[in-house]
C-alpha positions, 0 to 999 in steps of 0.5 A: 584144439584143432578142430576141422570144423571151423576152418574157413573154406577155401577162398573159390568156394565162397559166394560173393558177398555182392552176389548174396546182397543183390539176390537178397534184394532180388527175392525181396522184390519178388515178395514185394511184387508179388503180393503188388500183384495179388492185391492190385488184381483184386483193387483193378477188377474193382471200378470203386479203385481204379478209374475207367481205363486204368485197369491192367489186363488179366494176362498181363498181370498173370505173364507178370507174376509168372516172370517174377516168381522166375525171377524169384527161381533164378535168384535162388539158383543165383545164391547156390552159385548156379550159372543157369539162374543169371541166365534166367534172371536175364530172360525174365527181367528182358521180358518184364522190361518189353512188358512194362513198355506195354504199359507205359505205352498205355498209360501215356495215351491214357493220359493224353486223352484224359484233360485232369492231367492237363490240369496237374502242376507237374507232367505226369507223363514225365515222371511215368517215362523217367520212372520207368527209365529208373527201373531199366537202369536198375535192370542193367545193373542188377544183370551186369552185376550178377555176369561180373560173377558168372565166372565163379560159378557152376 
């Protein structure tokens, strides 16, 4: 009644559960980001939704897509315990992070030289910086948990 096939592996072969989770979440992003990306291309080339000076340059939003679906790469290459991924997802998540300055960049001059804005009872230029400042964090977290495991991988 021994049967070799159900034997746990050893402890050092397995993958961290906190490894599955966050590169899970990470390929759900991706998913997320890139169909954000498809539709919000095609609602931006479109003037009826998107009001004039709010459109996102093409090649930003394809360098965008590209660095997601890297993103994407490094999570699986992260979920088959591949050093080479976490790197990867470190240098595109950096590149995203210095791209969405570009834009916040953007979007708070737009709102200076819009008067709608002034109007609004709550700071939406606030609310553009403390969301971008969230999504950092996040970045920080996800790079910082992904080298805390580095060392368990190939």
């Amino acid at each position: 009644m021994n049967d070799s096939s159900f034997q746990e592996l050893p402890q050092e072969n397995r993958r961290p559960t906190i490894i599955t989770v966050f590169a899970i979440l990470t390929l759900v992003y991706t998913g997320f980001s890139l169909i954000s990306y498809a539709f919000g291309g095609l609602l931006s080339s479109n003037s009826q939704f998107t009001p004039e000076g709010f459109e996102t340059p093409l090649w930003e939003t394809l360098v965008s897509a590209v660095l997601v679906l890297g993103k994407g790469g490094a999570a699986f290459m992260i979920l088959k315990m591949r050093k080479i991924g976490v790197y990867l997802y470190t240098v595109t998540e950096v590149a995203l992070t210095l791209l969405g300055l570009l834009g916040l960049d953007r979007s708070l001059q737009l709102m200076r030289e819009r008067p709608e804005f002034d109007e609004m009872p709550f700071d939406m230029g606030m609310i553009t910086i403390v969301t971008f400042a969230f999504m950092a964090v996040l970045s920080i977290l996800w790079i910082a948990v992904y080298f805390s495991q580095i060392n368990k991988m190939k």
